[in-house]
C-alpha positions in Angstrom: 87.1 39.0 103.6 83.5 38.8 104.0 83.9 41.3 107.1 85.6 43.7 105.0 82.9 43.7 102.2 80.4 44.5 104.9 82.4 47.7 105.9 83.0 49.1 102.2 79.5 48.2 101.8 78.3 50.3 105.1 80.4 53.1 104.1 79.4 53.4 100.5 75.8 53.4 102.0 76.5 56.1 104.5 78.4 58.5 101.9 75.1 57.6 99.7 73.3 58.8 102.6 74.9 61.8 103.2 75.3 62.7 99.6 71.6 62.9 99.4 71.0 64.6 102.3 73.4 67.2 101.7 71.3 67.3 98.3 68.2 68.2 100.1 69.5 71.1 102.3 70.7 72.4 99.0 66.7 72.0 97.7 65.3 73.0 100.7 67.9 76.4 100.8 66.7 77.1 97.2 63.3 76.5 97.1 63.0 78.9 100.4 65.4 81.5 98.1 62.9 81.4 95.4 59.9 81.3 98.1 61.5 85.0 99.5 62.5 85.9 95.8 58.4 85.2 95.0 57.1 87.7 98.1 59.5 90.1 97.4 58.6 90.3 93.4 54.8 89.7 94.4 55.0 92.9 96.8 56.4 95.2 94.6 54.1 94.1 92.0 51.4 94.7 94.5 52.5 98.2 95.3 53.2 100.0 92.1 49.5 98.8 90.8 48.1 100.9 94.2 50.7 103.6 93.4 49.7 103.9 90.0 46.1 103.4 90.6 46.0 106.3 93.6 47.7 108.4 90.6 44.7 107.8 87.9 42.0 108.5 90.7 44.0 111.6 92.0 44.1 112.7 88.3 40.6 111.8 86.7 38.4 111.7 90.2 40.2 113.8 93.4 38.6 117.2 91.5 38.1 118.9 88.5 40.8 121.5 88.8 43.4 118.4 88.6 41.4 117.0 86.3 41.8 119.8 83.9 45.3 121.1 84.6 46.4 117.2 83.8 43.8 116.5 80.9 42.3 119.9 79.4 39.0 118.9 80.9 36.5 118.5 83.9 36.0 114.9 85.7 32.6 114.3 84.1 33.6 115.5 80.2 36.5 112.8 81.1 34.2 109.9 82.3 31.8 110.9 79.3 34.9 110.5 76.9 35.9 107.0 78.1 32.2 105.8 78.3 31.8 107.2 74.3 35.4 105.6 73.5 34.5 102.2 75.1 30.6 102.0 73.5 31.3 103.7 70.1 34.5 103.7 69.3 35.7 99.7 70.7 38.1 100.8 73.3 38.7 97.8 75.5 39.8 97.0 79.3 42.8 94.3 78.3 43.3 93.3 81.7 46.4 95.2 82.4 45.4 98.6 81.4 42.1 100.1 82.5 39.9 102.7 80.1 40.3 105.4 82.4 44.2 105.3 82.8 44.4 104.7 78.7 43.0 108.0 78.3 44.4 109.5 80.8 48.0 108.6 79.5 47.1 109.2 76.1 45.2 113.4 77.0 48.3 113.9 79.7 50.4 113.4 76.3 48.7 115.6 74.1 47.7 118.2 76.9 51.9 118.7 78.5 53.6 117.2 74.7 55.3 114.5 77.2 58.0 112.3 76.0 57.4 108.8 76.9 59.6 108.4 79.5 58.5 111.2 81.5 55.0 109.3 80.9 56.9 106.0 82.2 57.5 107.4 85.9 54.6 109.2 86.2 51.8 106.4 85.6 54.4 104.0 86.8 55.0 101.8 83.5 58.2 99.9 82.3 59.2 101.1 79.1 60.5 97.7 77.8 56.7 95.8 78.7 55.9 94.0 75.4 59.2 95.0 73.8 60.8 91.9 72.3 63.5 93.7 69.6 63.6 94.4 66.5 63.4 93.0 63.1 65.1 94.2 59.7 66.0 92.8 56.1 69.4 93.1 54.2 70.5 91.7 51.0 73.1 88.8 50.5 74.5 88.8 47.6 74.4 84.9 46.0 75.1 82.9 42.4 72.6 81.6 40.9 72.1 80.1 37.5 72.1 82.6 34.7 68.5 81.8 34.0 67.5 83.3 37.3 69.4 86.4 37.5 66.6 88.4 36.6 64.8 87.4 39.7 67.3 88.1 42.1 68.2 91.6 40.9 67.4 94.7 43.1 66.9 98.1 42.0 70.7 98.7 42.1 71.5 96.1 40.0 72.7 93.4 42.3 71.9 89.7 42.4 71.4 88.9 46.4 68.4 87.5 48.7 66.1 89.4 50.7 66.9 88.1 54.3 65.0 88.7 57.1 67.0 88.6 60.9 65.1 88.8 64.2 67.1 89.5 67.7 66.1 89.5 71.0 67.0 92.1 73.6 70.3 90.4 74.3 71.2 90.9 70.5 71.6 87.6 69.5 69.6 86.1 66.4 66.3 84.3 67.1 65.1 84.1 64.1 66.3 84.3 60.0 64.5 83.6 57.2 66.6 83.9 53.7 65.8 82.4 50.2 63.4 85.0 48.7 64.3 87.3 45.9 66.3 90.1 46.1 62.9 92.5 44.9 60.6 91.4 47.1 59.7 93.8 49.6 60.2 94.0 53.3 56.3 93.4 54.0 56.2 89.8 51.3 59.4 88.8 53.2 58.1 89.2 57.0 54.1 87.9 55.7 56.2 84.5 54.6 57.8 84.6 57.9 54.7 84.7 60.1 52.4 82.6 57.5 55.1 79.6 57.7 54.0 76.6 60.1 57.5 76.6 61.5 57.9 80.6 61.1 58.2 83.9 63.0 56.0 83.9 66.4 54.9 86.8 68.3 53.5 86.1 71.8 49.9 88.0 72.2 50.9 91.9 73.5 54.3 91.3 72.5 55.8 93.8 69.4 59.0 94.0 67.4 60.6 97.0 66.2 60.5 97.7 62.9 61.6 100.0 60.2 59.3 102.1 57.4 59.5 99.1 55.3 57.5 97.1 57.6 53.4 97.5 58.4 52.3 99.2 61.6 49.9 96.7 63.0 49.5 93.6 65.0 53.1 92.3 66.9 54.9 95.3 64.8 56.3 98.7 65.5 57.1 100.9 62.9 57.4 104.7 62.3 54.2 106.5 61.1 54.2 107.0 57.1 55.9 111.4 56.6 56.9 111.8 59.9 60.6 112.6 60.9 62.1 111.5 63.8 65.4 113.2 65.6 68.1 111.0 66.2 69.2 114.1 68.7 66.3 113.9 70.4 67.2 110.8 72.4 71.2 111.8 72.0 72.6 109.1 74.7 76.0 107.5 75.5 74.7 104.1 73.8 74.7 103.6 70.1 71.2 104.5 68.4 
C-alpha cells in the first residue's frame, strides 16, 4: 500500500513538473514574441521620424526655391518666422513636434489649401494621434415632482435631463454624466463633468470631439464659431 502511495506520489510530482515546464516554454515563446514585436514597432518608429525629418530639412533648409514653392517664402524669412513665433508669440517645442515642422505644416496648408490628410502622408503623421472620440449631450425626458418642472423644462417645452455621453474609438460608452437640468447648456454640463473629483479625464495631448455647443480649448475639439462645414466634402462609404 505504502509502495503504491509512493508511485501516485512520484507521478503527481512529475506531471507537476512537467505542467510547469511546459508553462515556461509558453513564457519564454511569448516574452521572445513580444521582444520581436518591440524591435519591429521600435524600427518603424525609428524610421518614419528620419523620413519625416529628411522631409522638413528638404523643405525649410535643402534651398530657397523649395523653400518657397512649399511655403511662399525664402529659407531665412522661414527661420526668422519661427525664431519671432517661438520668442514673441510663445510657440513651443512639445517634444513630439519641432518649431520648424509646426510651421512648416501649418504655411504648406495655407500656401497649396491642403486637406489634412494629404498633410498626413506628406509630413508622415497619423491622423488619429491624440484622437480619443467624441463627446455630446441629449435630453431624457424624466418625472419629477410638480414643484420642479419648471427646472427641467427646455426651450421646447419638455421636462428631460441634460446628459452628457463620452465614447471611445470602439463606440462604446466611457463615460455619462446625467442629473442636470434640462436648460443648462452643453458647456455647464461638460465643466461639471471635468470639475468632479470622480469626473471626465482627459490625458495631457489627448482631445475629444465636440460639437458647436462645446468650447474650443484644452482636451476639446469643436468647429470654429460661423464657419460651415461640407458633409460632401469627406463623402465616404462609412456613416458621417
Amino acid at each position: 500500500m505504502r509502495f503504491c502511495n509512493k508511485i501516485l506520489s512520484i507521478h503527481i510530482l512529475l506531471i507537476c513538473l512537467a505542467t510547469v515546464r511546459l508553462w515556461l516554454i509558453e513564457c519564454e515563446e511569448k516574452e521572445a514574441q513580444m521582444r520581436a514585436l518591440s524591435q519591429s514597432t521600435l524600427e518603424s518608429i525609428l524610421d518614419t521620424i528620419s523620413k519625416r525629418s529628411i522631409e522638413i530639412q528638404c523643405i525649410t533648409r535643402e534651398s530657397d526655391e523649395n523653400c518657397i514653392n512649399e511655403l511662399r517664402m525664402d529659407r531665412n524669412t522661414c527661420a526668422c518666422l519661427c525664431e519671432l513665433l517661438q520668442t514673441r508669440g510663445g510657440l513651443l517645442n512639445d517634444g513630439l513636434v519641432t518649431i520648424e515642422e509646426q510651421v512648416a505644416i501649418f504655411l504648406n496648408i495655407l500656401a497649396h489649401h491642403k486637406k489634412n490628410r494629404c498633410i498626413q502622408v506628406r509630413f508622415y503623421r497619423s491622423r488619429e494621434k491624440g484622437f480619443l472620440e467624441a463627446i455630446n449631450g441629449t435630453y431624457i425626458e424624466v418625472n419629477v415632482l410638480d414643484s420642479d418642472r419648471p427646472r427641467y423644462r427646455t426651450r421646447k417645452g419638455n421636462i428631460a435631463m441634460n446628459v452628457l455621453g463620452v465614447c471611445n474609438r470602439d463606440m462604446n460608452f466611457v463615460y455619462v454624466l446625467a442629473g442636470l437640468e434640462g436648460p443648462a447648456t452643453d458647456s455647464r454640463v461638460l465643466r461639471d463633468a471635468i470639475t468632479r473629483h470622480n469626473g471626465l479625464k482627459i490625458p495631457v495631448g489627448n482631445y475629444y470631439l465636440a460639437d458647436g455647443g462645446y468650447i474650443n480649448g484644452e482636451g476639446f475639439s469643436a468647429p470654429y464659431r460661423s464657419t460651415r462645414y461640407h458633409l460632401q466634402g469627406h463623402n465616404t462609404s462609412e456613416p458621417q
